[in-house]
PDB file of N, CA, C and O in Angstrom:
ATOM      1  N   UNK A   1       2.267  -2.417 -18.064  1.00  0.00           N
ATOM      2  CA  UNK A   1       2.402  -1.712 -16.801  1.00  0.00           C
ATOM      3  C   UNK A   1       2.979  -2.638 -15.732  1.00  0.00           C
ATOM      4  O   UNK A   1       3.751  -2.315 -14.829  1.00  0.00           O
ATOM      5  N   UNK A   2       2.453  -3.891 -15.997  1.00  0.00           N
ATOM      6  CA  UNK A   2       3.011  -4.793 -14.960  1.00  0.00           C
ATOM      7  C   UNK A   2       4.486  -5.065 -14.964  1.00  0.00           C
ATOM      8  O   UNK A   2       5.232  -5.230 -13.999  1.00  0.00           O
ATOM      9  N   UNK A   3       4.786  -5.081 -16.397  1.00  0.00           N
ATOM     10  CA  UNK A   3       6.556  -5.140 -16.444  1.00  0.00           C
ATOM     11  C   UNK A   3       7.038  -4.255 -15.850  1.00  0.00           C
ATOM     12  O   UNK A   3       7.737  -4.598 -14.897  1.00  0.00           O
ATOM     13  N   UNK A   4       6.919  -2.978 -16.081  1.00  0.00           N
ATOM     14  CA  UNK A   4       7.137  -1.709 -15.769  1.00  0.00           C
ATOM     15  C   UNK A   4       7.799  -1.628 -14.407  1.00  0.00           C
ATOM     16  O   UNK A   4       8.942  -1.372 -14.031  1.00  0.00           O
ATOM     17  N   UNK A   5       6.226  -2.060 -13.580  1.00  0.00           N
ATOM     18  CA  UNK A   5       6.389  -1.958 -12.223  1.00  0.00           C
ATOM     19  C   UNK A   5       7.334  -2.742 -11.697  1.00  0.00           C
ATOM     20  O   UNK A   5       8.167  -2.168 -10.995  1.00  0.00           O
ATOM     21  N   UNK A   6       7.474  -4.379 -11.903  1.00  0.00           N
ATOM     22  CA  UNK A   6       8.225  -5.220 -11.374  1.00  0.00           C
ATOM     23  C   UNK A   6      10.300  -4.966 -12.061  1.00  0.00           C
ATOM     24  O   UNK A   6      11.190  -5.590 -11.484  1.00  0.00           O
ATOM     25  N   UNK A   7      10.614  -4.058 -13.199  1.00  0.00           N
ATOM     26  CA  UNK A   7      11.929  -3.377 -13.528  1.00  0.00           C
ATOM     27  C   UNK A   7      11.756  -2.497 -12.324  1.00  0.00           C
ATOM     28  O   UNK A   7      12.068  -2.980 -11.236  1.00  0.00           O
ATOM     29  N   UNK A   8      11.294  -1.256 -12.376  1.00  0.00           N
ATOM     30  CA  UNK A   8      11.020  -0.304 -10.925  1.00  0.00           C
ATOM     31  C   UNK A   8      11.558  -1.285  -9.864  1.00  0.00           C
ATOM     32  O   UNK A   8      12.619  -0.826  -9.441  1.00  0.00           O
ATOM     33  N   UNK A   9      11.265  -2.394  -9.296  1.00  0.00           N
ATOM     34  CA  UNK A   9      11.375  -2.645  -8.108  1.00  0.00           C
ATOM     35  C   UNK A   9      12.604  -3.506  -7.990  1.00  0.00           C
ATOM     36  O   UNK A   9      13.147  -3.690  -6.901  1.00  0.00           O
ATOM     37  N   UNK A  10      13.044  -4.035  -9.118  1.00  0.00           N
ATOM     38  CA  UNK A  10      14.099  -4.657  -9.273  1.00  0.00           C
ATOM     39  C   UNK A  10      15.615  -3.911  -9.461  1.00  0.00           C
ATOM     40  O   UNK A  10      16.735  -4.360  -9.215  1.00  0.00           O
ATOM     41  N   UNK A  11      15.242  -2.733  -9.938  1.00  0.00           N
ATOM     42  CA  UNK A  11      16.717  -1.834 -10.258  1.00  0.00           C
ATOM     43  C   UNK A  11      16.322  -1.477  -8.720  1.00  0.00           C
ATOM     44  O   UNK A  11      17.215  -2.004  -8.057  1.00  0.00           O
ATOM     45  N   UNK A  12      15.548  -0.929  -7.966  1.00  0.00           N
ATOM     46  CA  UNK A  12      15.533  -0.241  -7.176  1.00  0.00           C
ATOM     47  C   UNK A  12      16.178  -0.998  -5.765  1.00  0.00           C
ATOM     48  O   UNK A  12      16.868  -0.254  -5.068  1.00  0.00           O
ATOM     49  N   UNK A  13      16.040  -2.145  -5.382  1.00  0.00           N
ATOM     50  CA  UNK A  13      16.371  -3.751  -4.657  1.00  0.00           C
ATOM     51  C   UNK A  13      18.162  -3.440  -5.488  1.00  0.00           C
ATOM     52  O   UNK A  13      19.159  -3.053  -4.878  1.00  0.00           O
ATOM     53  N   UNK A  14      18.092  -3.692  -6.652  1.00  0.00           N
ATOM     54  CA  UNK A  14      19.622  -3.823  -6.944  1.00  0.00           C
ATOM     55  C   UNK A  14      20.251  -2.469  -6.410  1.00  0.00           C
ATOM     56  O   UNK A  14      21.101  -2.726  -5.558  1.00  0.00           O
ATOM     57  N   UNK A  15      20.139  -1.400  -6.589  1.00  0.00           N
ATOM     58  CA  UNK A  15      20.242   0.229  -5.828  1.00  0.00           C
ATOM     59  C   UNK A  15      20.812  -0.082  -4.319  1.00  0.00           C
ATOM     60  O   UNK A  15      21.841   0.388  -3.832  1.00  0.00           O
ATOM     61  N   UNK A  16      19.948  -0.931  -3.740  1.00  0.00           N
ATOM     62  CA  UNK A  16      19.917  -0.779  -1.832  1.00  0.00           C
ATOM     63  C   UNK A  16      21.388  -1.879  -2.435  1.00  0.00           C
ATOM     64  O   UNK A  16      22.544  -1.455  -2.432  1.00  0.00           O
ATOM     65  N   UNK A  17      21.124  -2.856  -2.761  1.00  0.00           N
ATOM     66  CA  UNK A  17      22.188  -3.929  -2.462  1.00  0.00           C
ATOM     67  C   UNK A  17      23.830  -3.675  -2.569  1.00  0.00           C
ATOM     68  O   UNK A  17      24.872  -3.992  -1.994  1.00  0.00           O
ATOM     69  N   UNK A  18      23.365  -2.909  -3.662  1.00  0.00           N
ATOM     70  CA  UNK A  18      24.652  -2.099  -4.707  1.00  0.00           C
ATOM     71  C   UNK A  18      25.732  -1.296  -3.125  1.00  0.00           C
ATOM     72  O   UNK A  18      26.859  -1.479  -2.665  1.00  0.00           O
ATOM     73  N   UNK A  19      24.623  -0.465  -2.815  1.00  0.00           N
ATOM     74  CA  UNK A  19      24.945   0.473  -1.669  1.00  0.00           C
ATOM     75  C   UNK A  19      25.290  -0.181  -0.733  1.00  0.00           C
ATOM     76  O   UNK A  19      26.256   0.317  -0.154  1.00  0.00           O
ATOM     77  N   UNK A  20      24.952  -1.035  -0.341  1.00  0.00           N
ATOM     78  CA  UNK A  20      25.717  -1.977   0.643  1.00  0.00           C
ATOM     79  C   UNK A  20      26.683  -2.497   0.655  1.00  0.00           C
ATOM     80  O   UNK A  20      27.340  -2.822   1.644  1.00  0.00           O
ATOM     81  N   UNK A  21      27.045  -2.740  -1.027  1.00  0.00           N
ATOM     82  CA  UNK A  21      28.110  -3.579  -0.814  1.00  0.00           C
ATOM     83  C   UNK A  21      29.673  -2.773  -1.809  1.00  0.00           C
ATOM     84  O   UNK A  21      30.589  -3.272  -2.463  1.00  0.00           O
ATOM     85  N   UNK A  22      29.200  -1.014  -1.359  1.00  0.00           N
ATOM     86  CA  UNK A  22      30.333  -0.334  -1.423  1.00  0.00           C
ATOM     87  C   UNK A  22      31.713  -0.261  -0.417  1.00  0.00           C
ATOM     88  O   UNK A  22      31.610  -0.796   0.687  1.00  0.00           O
ATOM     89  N   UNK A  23      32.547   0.164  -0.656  1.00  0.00           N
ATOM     90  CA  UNK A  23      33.591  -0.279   0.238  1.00  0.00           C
ATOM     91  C   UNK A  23      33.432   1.292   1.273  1.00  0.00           C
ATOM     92  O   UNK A  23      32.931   2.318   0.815  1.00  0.00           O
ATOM     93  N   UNK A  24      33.822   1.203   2.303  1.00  0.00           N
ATOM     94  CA  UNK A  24      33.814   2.172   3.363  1.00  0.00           C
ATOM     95  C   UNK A  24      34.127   3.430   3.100  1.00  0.00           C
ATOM     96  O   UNK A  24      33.755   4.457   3.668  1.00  0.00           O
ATOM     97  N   UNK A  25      35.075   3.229   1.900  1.00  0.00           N
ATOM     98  CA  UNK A  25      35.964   4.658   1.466  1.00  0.00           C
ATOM     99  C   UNK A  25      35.140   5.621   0.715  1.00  0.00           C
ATOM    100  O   UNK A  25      35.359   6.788   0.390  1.00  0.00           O
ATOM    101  N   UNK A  26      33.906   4.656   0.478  1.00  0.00           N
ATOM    102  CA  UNK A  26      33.136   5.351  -0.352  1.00  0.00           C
ATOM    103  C   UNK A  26      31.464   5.694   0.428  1.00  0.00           C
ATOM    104  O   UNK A  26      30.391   5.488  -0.138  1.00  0.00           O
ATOM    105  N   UNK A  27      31.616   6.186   1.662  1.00  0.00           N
ATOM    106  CA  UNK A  27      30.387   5.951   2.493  1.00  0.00           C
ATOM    107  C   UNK A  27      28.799   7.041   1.806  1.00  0.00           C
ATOM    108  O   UNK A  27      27.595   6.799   1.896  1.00  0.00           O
ATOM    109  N   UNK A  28      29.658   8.410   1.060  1.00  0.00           N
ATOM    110  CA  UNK A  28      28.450   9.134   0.612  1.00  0.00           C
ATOM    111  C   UNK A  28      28.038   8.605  -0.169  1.00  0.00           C
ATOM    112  O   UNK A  28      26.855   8.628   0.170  1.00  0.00           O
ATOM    113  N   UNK A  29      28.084   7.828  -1.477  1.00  0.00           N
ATOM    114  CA  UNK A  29      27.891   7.054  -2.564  1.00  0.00           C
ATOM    115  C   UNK A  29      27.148   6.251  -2.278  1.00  0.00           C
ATOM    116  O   UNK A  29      26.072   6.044  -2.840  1.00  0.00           O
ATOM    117  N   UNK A  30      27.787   5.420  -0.966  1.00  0.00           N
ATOM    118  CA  UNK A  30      26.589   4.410  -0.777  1.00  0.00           C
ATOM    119  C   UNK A  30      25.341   4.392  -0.072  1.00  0.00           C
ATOM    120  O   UNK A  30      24.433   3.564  -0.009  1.00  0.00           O
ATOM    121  N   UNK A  31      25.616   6.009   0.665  1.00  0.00           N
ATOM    122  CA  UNK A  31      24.121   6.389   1.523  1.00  0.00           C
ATOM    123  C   UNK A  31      23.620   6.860   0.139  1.00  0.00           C
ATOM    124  O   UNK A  31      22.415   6.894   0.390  1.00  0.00           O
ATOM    125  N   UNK A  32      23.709   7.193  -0.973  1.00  0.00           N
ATOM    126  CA  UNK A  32      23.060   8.108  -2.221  1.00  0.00           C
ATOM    127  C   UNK A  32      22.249   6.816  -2.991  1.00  0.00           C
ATOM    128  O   UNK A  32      21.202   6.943  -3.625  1.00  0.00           O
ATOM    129  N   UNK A  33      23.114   5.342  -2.742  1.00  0.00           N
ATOM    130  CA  UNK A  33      22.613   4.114  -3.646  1.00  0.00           C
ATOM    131  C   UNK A  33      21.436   3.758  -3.170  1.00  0.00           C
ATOM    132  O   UNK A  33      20.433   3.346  -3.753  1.00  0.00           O
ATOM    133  N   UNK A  34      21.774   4.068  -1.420  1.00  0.00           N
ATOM    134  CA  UNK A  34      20.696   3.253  -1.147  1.00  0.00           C
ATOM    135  C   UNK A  34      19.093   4.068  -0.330  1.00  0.00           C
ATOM    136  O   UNK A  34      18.184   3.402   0.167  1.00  0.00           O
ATOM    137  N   UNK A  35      19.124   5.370  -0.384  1.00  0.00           N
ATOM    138  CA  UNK A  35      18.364   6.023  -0.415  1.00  0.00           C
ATOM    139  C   UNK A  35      17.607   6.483  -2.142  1.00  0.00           C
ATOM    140  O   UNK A  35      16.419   6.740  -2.338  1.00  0.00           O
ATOM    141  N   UNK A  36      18.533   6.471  -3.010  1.00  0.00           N
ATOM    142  CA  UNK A  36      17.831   6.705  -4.610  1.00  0.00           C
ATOM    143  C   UNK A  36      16.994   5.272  -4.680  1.00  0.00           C
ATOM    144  O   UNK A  36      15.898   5.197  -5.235  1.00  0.00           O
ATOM    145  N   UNK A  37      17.711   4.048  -3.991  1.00  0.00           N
ATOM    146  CA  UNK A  37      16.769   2.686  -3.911  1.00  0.00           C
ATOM    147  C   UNK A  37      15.451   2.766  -3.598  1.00  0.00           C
ATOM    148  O   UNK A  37      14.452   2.292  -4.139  1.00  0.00           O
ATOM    149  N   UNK A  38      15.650   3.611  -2.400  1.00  0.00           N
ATOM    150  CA  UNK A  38      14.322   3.140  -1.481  1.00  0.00           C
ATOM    151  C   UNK A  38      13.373   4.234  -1.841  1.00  0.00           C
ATOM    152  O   UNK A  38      12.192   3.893  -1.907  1.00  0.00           O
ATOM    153  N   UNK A  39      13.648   5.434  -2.077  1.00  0.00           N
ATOM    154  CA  UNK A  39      12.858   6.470  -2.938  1.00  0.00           C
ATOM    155  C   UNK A  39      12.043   5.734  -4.325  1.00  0.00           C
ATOM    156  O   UNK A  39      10.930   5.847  -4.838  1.00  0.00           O
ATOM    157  N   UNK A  40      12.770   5.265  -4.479  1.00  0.00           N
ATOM    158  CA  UNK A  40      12.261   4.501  -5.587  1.00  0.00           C
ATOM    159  C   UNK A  40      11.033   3.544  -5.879  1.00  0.00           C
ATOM    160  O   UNK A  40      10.152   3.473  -6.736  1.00  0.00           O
ATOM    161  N   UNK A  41      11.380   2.895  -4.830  1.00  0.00           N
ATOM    162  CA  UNK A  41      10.811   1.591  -4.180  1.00  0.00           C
ATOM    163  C   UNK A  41       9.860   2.368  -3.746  1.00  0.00           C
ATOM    164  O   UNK A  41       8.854   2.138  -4.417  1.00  0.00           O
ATOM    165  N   UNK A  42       9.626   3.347  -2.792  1.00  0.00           N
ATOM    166  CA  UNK A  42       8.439   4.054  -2.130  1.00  0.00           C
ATOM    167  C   UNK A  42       7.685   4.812  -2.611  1.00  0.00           C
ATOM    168  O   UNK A  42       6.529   4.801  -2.189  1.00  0.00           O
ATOM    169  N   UNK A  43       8.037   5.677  -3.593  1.00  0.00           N
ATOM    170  CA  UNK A  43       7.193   6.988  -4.636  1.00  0.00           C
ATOM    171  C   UNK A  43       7.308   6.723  -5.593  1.00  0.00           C
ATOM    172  O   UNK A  43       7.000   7.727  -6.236  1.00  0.00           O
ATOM    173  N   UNK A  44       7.674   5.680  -6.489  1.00  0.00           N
ATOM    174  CA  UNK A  44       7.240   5.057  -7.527  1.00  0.00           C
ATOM    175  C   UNK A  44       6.656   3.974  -7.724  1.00  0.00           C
ATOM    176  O   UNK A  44       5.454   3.835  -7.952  1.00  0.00           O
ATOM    177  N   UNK A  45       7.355   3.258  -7.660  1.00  0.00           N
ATOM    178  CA  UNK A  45       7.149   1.476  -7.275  1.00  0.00           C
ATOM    179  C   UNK A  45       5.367   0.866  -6.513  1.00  0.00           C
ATOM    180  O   UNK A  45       4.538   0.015  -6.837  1.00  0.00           O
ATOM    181  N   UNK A  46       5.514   2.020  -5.257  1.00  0.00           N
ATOM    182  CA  UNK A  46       4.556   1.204  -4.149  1.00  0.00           C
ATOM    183  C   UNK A  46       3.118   2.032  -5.346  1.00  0.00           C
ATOM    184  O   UNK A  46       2.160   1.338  -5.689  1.00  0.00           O
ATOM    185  N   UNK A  47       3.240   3.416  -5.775  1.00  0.00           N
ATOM    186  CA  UNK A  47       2.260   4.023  -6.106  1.00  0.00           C
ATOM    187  C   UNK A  47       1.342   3.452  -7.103  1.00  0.00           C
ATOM    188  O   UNK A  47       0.116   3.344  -7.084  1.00  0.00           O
ATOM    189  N   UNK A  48       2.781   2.893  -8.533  1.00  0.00           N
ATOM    190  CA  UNK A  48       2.008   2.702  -9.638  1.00  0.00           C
ATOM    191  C   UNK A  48       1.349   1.098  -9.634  1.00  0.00           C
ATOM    192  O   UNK A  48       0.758   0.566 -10.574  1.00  0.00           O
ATOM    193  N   UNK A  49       1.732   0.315  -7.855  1.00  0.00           N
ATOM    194  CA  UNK A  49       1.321  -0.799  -8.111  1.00  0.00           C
ATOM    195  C   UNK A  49      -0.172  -0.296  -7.326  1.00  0.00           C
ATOM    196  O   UNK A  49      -1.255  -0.716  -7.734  1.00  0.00           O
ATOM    197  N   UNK A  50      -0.101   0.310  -6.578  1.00  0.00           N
ATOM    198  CA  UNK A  50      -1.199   0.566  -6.006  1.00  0.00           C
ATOM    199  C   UNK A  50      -2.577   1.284  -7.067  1.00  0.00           C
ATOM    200  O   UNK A  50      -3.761   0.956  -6.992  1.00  0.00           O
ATOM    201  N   UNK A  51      -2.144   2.032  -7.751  1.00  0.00           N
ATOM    202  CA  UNK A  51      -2.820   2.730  -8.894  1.00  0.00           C
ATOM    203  C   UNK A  51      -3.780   1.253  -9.809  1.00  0.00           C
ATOM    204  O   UNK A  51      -4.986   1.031  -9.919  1.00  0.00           O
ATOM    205  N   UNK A  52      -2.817   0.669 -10.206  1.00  0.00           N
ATOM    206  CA  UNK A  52      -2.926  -0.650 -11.208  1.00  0.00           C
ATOM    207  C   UNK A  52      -3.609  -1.376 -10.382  1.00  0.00           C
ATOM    208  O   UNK A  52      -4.636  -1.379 -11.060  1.00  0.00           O
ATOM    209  N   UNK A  53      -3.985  -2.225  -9.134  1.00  0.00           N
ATOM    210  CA  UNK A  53      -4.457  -2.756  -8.732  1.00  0.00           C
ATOM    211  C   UNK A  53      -6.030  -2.252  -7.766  1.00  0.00           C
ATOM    212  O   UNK A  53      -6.816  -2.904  -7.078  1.00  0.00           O
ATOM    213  N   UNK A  54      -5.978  -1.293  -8.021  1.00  0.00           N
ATOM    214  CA  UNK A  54      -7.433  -0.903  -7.370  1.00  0.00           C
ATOM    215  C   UNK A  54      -8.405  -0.035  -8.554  1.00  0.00           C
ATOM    216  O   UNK A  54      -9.290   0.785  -8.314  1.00  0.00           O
ATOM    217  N   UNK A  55      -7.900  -0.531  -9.933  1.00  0.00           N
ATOM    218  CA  UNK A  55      -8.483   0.292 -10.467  1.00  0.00           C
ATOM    219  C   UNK A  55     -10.338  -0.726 -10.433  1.00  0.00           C
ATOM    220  O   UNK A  55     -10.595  -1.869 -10.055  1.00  0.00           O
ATOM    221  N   UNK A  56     -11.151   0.264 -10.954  1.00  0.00           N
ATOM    222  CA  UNK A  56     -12.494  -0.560 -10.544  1.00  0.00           C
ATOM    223  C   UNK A  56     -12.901  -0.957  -9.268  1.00  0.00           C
ATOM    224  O   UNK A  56     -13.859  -1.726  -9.194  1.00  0.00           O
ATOM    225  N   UNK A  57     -12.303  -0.541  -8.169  1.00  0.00           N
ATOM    226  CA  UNK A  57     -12.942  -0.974  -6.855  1.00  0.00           C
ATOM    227  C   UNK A  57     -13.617   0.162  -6.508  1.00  0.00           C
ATOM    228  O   UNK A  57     -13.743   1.263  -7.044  1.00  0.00           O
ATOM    229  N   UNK A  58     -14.068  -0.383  -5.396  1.00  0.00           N
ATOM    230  CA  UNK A  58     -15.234   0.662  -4.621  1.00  0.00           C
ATOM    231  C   UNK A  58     -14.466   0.352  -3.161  1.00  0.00           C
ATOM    232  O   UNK A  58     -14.452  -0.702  -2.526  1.00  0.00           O
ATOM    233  N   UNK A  59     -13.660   1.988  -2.765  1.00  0.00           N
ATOM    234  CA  UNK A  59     -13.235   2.655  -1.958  1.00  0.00           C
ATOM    235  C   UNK A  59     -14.272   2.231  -0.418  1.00  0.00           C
ATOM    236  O   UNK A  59     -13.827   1.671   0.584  1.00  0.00           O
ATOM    237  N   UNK A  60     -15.563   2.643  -0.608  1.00  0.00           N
ATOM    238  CA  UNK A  60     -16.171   2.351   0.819  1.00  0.00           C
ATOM    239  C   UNK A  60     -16.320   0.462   1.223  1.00  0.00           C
ATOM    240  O   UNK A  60     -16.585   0.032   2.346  1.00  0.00           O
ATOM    241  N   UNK A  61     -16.073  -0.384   0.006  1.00  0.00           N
ATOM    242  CA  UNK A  61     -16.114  -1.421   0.258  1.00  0.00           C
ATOM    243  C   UNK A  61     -14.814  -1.751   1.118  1.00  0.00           C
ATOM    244  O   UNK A  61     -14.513  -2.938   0.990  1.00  0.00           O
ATOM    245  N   UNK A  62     -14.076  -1.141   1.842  1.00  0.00           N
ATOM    246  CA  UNK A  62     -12.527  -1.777   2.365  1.00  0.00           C
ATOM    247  C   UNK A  62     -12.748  -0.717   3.489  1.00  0.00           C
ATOM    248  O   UNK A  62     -12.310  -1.152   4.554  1.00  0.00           O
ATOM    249  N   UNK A  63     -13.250   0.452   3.594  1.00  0.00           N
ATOM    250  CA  UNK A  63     -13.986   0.990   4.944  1.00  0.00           C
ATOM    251  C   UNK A  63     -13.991   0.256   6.073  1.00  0.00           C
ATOM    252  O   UNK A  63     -14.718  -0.708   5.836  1.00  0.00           O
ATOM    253  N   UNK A  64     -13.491   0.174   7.391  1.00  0.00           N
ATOM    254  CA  UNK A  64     -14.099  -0.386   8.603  1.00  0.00           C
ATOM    255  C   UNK A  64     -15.149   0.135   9.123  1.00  0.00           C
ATOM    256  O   UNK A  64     -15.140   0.481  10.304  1.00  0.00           O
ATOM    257  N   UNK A  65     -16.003   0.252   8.506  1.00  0.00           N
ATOM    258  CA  UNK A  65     -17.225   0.800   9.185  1.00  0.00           C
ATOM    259  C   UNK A  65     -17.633  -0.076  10.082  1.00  0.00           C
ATOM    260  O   UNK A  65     -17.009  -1.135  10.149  1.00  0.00           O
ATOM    261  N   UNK A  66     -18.753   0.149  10.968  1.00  0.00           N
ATOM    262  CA  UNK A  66     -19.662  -0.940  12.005  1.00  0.00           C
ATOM    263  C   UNK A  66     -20.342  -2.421  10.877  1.00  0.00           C
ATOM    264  O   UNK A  66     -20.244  -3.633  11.070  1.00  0.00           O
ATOM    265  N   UNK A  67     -21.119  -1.529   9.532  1.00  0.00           N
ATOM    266  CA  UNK A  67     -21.538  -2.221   8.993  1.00  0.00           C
ATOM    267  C   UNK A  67     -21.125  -3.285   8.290  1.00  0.00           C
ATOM    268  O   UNK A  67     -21.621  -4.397   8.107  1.00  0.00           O
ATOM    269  N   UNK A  68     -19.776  -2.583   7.791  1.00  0.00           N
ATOM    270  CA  UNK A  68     -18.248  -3.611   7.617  1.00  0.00           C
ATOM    271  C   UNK A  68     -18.325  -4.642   8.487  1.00  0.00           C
ATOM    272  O   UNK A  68     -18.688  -5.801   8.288  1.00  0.00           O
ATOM    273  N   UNK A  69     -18.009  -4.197   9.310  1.00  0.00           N
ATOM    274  CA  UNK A  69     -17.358  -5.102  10.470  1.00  0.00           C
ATOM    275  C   UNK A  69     -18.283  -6.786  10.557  1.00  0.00           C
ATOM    276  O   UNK A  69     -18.105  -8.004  10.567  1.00  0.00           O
ATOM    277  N   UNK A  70     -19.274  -5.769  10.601  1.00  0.00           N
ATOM    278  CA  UNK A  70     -20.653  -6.700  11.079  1.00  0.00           C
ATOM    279  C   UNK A  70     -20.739  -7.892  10.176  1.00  0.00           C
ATOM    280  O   UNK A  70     -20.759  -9.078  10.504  1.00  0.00           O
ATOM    281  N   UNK A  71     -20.803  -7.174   8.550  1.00  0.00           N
ATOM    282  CA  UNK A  71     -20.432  -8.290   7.392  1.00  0.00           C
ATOM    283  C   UNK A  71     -19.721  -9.453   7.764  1.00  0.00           C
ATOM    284  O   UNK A  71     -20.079 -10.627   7.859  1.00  0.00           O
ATOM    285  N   UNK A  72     -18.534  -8.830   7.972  1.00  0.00           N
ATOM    286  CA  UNK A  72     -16.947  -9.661   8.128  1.00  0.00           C
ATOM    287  C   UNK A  72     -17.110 -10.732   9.226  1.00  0.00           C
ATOM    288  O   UNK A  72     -16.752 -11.909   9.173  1.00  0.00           O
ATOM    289  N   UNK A  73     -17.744 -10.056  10.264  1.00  0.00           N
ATOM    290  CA  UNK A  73     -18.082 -11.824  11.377  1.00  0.00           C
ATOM    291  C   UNK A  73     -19.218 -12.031  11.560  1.00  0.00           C
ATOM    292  O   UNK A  73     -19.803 -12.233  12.624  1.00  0.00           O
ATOM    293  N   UNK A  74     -19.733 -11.981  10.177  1.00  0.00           N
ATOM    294  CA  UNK A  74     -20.951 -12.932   9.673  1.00  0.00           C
ATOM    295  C   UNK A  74     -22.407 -12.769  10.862  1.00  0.00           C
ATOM    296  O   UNK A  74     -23.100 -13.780  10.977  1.00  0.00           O
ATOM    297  N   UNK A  75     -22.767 -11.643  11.605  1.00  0.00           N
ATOM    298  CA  UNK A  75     -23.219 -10.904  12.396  1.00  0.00           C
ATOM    299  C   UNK A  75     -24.521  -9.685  11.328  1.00  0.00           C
ATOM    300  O   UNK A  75     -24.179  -8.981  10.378  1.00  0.00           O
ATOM    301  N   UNK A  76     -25.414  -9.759  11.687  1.00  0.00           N
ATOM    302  CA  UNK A  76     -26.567  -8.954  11.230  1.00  0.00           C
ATOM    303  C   UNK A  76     -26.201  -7.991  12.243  1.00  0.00           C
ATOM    304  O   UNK A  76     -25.602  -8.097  13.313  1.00  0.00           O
ATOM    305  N   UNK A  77     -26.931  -6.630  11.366  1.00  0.00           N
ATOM    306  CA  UNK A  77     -26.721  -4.897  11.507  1.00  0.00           C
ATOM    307  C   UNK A  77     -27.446  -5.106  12.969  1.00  0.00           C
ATOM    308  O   UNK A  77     -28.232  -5.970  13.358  1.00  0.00           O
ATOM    309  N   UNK A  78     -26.977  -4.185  13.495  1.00  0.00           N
ATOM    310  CA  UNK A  78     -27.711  -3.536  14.657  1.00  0.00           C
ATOM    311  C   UNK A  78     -28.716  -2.853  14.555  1.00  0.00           C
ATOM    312  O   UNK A  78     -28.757  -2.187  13.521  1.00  0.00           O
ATOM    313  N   UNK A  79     -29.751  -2.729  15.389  1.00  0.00           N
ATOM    314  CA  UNK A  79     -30.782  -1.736  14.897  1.00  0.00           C
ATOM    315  C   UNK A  79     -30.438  -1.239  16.305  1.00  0.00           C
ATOM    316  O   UNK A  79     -29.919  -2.005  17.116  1.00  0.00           O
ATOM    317  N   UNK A  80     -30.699  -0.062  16.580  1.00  0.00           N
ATOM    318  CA  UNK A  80     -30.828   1.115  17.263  1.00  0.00           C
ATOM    319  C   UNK A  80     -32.012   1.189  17.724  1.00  0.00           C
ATOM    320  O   UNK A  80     -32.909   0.588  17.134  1.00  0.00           O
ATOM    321  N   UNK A  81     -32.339   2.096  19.117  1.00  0.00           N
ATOM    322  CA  UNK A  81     -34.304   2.289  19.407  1.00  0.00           C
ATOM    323  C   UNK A  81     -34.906   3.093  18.388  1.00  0.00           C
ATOM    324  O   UNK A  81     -36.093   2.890  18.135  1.00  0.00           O
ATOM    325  N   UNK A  82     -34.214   4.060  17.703  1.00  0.00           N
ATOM    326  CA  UNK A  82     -34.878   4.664  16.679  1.00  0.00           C
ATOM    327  C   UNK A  82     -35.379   4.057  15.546  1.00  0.00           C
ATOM    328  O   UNK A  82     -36.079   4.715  14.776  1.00  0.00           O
ATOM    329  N   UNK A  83     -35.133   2.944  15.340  1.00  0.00           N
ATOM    330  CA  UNK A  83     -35.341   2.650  13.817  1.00  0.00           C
ATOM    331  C   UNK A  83     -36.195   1.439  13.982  1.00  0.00           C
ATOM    332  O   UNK A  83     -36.381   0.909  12.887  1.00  0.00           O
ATOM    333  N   UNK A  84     -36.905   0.681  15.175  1.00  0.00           N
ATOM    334  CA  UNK A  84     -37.758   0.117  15.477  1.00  0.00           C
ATOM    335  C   UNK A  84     -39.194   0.608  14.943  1.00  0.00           C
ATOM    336  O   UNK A  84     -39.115   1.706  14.392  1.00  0.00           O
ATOM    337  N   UNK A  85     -40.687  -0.029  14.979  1.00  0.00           N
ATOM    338  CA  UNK A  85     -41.466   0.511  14.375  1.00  0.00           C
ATOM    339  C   UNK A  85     -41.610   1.509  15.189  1.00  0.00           C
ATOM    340  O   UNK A  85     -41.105   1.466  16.310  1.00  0.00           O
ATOM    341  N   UNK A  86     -42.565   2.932  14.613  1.00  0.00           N
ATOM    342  CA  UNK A  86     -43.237   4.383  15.243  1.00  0.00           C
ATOM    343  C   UNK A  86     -43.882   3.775  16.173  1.00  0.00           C
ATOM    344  O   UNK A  86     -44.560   2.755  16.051  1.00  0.00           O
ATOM    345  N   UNK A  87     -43.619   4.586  17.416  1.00  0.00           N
ATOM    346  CA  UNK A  87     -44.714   4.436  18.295  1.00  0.00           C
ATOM    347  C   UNK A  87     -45.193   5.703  18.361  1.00  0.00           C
ATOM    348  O   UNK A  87     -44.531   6.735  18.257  1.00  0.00           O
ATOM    349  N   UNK A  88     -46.648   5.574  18.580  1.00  0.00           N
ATOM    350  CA  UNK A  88     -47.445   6.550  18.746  1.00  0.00           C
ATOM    351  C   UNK A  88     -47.527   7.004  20.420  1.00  0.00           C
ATOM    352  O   UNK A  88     -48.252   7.934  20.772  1.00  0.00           O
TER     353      UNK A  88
END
């Protein structure tokens, strides 16, 4: 899969370059090179690396939550007045 992905991104890079470096006479061709490039690059390419690399994670772990946050600069949870002991 990893080959896969990194051909995908390489024909797709050669696509934009290709298109660029058509001659003027040929301007629809090269808007077609370098949009089939970047289509490429964007709804294939970005997806199946994204797919492949998060497989096994846990989604709420990358969350910005408060509790996140709190983790991240090494900061203990907040407690709230509610969650102090019952007062009677």
């Amino acid at each position: 899969m990893k080959y896969i992905i990194i051909a995908i991104v390489l024909i797709s890079i050669g696509l934009i370059i290709y298109g660029f470096n058509l001659d003027a006479g040929e301007e629809v061709l090269s808007h077609r090179y370098i949009g089939s490039g970047t289509l490429l690059l964007f709804l294939v390419a970005m997806p199946l690396f994204l797919i492949r690399e998060s497989k096994g994670k846990k989604f709420n772990n990358y969350m910005l939550t408060d509790e996140n946050v709190r983790k991240m600069q090494g900061k203990e949870p907040r407690k709230t007045d509610n969650q102090d002991t019952p007062k009677n």
